[in-house]
C-alpha positions in Angstrom: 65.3 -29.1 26.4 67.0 -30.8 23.8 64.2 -31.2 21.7 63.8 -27.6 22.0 67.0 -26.5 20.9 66.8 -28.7 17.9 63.7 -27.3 16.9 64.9 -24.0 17.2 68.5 -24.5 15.2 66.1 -26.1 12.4 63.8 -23.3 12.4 66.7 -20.5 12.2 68.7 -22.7 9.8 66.4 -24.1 7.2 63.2 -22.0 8.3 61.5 -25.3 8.9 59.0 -25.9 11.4 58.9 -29.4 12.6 56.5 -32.2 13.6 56.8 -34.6 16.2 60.0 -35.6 17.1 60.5 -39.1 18.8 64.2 -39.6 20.6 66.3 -42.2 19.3 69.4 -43.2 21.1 72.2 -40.7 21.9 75.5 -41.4 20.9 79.2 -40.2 22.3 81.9 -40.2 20.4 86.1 -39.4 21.5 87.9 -38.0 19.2 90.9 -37.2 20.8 90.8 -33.9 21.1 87.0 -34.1 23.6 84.2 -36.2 23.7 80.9 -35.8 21.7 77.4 -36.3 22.9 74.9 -36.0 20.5 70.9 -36.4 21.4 69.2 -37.4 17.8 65.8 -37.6 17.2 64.1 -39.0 14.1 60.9 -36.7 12.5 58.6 -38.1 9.8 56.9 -35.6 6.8 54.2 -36.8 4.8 55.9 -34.4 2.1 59.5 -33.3 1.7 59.4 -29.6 2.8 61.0 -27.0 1.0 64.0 -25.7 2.8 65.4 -22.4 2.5 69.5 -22.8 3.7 70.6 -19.5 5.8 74.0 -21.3 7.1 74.3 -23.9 4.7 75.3 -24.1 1.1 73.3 -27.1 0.1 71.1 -29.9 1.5 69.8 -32.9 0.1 67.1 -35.2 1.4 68.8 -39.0 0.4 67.2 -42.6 1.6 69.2 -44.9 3.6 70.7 -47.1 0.9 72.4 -43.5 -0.1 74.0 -43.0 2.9 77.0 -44.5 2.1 77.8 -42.2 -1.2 78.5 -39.5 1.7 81.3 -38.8 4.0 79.7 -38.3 7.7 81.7 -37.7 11.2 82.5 -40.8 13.2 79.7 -39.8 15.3 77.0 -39.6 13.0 77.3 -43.6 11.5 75.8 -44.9 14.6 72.5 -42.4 14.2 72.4 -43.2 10.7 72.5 -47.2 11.4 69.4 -47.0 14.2 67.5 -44.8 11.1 68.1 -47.1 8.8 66.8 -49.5 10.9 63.7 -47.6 11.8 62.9 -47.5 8.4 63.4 -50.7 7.4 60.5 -51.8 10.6 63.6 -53.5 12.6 
């Protein structure tokens, strides 16, 4: 179900169809206001697809030794730790 609605949101937002998608762990987050829950999953391209933004006003595709140059949500750092480490064969 989860995998779905990604899937969808990526296909209406970036008109992107994607490949297999392999869950990677979910994270919640508090803060302080409600909790988050968010269900990643990581996707691998042989190429780097064009996107085409409907709700967005840019996009970038960066490596992990970027992702620092970039201010993310408290709840995103975790995701971006486990994909770095994914990458890196850990």
């Amino acid at each position: 179900m989860a995998e779905e609605a990604l899937r969808r949101e990526i296909r209406e937002e970036l008109h992107l169809d994607l490949g297999p998608l392999e869950a990677i762990t979910p994270v919640e987050h508090d803060y302080g206001f409600g909790r988050n829950r968010l269900l990643p999953f990581l996707g691998r391209c042989a190429e780097r697809p064009k996107l085409q933004l409907v709700e967005h006003i840019d996009a970038r595709w960066i490596v992990p030794a970027d992702f620092a140059t970039l201010e993310w949500a408290p709840a995103d750092v975790p995701i971006l730790g486990e994909i770095a480490a994914v990458l890196r064969g850990v």
